[in-house]
C-alpha positions, 0 to 999 in steps of 0.5 A, a space after each residue: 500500500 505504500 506509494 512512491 513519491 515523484 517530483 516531476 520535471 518541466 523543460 521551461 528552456 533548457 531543451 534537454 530532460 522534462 515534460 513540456 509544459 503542455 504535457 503536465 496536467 495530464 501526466 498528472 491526471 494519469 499519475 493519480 490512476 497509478 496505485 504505486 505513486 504520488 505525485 509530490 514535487 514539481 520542478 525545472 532546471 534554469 539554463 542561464 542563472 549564472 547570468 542574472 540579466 540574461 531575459 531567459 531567466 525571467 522567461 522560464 521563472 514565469 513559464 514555471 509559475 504558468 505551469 505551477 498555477 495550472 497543476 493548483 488549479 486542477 487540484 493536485 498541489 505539490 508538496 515541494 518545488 524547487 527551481 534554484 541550483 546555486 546560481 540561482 540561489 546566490 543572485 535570484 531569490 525569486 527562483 527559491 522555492 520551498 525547495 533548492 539544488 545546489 550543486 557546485 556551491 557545495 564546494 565552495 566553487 562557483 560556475 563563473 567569474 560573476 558568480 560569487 558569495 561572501 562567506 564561501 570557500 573553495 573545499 579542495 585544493 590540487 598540488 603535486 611536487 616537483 620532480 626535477 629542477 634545472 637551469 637554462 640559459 638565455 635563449 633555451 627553449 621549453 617543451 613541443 613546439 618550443 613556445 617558451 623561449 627563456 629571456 633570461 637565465 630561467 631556473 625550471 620546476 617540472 611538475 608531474 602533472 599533465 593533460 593525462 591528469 586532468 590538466 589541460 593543454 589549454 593552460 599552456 604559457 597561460 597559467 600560473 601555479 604557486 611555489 614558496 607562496 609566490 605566483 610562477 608562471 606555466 611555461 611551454 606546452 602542457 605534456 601528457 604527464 608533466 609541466 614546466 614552471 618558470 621558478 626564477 623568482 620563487 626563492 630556494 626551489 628543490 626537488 620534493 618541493 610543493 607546487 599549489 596548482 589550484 588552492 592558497 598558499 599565503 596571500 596567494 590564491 589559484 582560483 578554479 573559475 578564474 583556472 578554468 576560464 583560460 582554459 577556455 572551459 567551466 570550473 565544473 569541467 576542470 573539477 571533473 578531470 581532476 577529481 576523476 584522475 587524481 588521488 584524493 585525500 580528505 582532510 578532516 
């Protein structure tokens, strides 16, 4: 006798999973001749809400009203809804319900730079350590394609990490990791399994040494959104490559 609860989803202008709104009412009615179910919450999935001002947020928060009126005019109530995920819940507080889904906030990241909360910090961070140090003179150059030529007397750190482990090539001569708490750039392309960092200005560098490539060291910090977008790819991609290939531990 016992029914299973079901929050139904409505595609208000994300185009990928959900009834259309047209369709709900009578998936509903047809709910209720299923001894097995009930009909408990109804939702949607915001498309744009890292993007306050985009004109389809205010779209699809009234399509999802319009929807929710219906289901209360033909009397079947949900008990819960829910159409906030976390940058909804940070920069749109008419998309909160009795309900939310956050996702990557719990994390303490966020999806873009424009998305932001006082009070929130990133939960993980990613190092490794250098494996090999060397000096190269003025006019060396550094990895496939030899992209990075030394200006200078340059002082390597090679980093065993690579687009094998996460982190992509994209990153190539854009990126910036922290070594003795100061900020060094990534020189050359990314390989498979390893980096190269420019380590001149770090002070004493060795090999063992820790390398912060996405975390605070100090009054430096690496930031997975601000990572992410020279990569040209979203801070929950990069998360995702990293968290799937990486050995993690957790700190209690």
């Amino acid at each position: 006798g016992r029914k299973l609860p079901v929050h139904l989803k409505v595609d208000t202008g994300m185009g990928r999973f959900g009834l259309l709104p047209g369709e709900l009412i009578e998936t509903v009615k047809n709910m209720s001749r299923w001894p097995g179910l009930k009909f408990q919450g109804l939702y949607t999935h915001m498309a744009a809400a890292d993007l306050p001002d985009d004109p389809l947020n205010v779209k699809q928060l009234r399509i999802f009203k319009d929807v929710l009126q219906g289901v209360h005019n033909a009397g079947w109530p949900p008990k819960y809804i829910h159409m906030a995920n976390s940058a909804a819940l940070l920069n749109l507080p008419e998309t909160r319900f009795n309900l939310a889904r956050p996702g990557i906030a719990l994390y303490g990241a966020f999806s873009s730079r424009g998305v932001q909360a006082s009070g929130f910090r990133p939960v993980m961070s990613f190092s490794a350590r250098i494996c090999h140090v060397r000096s190269l003179k003025a006019g060396s150059t550094v990895s496939y394609g030899h992209t990075f030529t030394c200006k200078r007397k340059t002082i390597i750190g090679i980093v065993p990490v690579g687009y094998d482990n996460g982190y992509p090539r994209a990153l190539s001569n854009r990126a910036h990791v922290l070594v003795n708490g100061k900020r060094c750039p990534v020189v050359g392309n990314i390989c498979m399994r390893a980096f190269m960092v420019d380590v001149t200005g770090a002070g004493q560098v060795s090999e063992g040494q820790e390398v912060i490539i996405i975390g605070r060291s100090e009054r430096e910090e690496i930031n997975v959104c601000r990572l992410a977008e020279k990569a040209g790819t979203i801070s929950y991609e990069l998360l995702c490559l990293l968290g799937k290939l990486n050995r993690r531990i957790i700190v209690k």
